[in-house]
C-alpha positions in Angstrom: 4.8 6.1 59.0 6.3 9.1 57.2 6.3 8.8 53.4 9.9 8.0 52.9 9.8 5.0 54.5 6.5 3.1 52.7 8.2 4.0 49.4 11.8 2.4 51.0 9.6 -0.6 52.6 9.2 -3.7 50.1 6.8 -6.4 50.3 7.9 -10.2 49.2 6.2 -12.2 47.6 6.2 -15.8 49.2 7.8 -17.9 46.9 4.6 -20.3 45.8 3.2 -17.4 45.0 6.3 -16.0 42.6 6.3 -19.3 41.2 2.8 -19.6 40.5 2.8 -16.0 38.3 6.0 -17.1 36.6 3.9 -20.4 35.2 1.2 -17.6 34.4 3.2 -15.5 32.5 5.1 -18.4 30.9 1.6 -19.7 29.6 0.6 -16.8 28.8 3.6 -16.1 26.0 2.9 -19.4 24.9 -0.1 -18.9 23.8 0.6 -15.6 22.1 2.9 -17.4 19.9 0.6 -19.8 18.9 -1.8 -16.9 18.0 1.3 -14.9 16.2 2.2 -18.4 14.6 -1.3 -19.1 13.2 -1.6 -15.4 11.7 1.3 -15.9 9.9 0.4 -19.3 8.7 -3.0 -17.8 7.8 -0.9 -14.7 5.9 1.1 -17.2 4.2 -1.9 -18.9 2.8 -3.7 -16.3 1.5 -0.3 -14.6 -0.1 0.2 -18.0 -2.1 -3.9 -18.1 -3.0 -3.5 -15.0 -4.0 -0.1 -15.6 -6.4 -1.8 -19.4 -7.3 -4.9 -16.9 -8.6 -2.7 -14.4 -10.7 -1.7 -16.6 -13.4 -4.6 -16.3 -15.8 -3.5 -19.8 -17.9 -4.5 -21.7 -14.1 -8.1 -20.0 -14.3 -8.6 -21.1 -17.7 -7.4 -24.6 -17.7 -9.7 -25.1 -14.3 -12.5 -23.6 -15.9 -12.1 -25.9 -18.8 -11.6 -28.8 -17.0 -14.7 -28.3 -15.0 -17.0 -27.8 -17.7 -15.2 -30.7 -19.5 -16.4 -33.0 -16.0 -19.7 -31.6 -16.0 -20.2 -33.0 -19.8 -19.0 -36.0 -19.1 -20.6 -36.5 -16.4 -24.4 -35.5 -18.0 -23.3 -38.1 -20.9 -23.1 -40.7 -18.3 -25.8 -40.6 -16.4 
């Protein structure tokens, strides 16, 4: 067989089998945009922490509030 004619000649793919690597490749897309989906949603998170953490008046008030719960809660016990 001269070298001309392997590159011309094709082989098919039965079609169970074409099927079968189209479910493959389907699933596999589908579960790389659940993994892109939950990076984002992770992103997302972390950006709003981040922007929740930056206003100073949100640390204070917690830390107050706290402190103010761990009186209380020594005085009644």
């Amino acid at each position: 067989m001269t070298m001309s004619k392997a590159i011309a000649e094709e082989t098919v793919m039965h079609p169970i089998y074409h099927d079968e690597l189209n479910k493959a490749r389907i699933a596999d897309l589908r579960s790389q945009a659940e993994r892109d989906r939950l990076v984002r949603a992770c992103a997302q998170a972390r950006r709003k922490r981040r922007e929740y953490r930056m206003d100073p008046a949100v640390g204070v008030v917690e830390s107050f509030a706290h402190h103010l719960l761990i009186i209380l809660g020594a005085r009644s016990a």
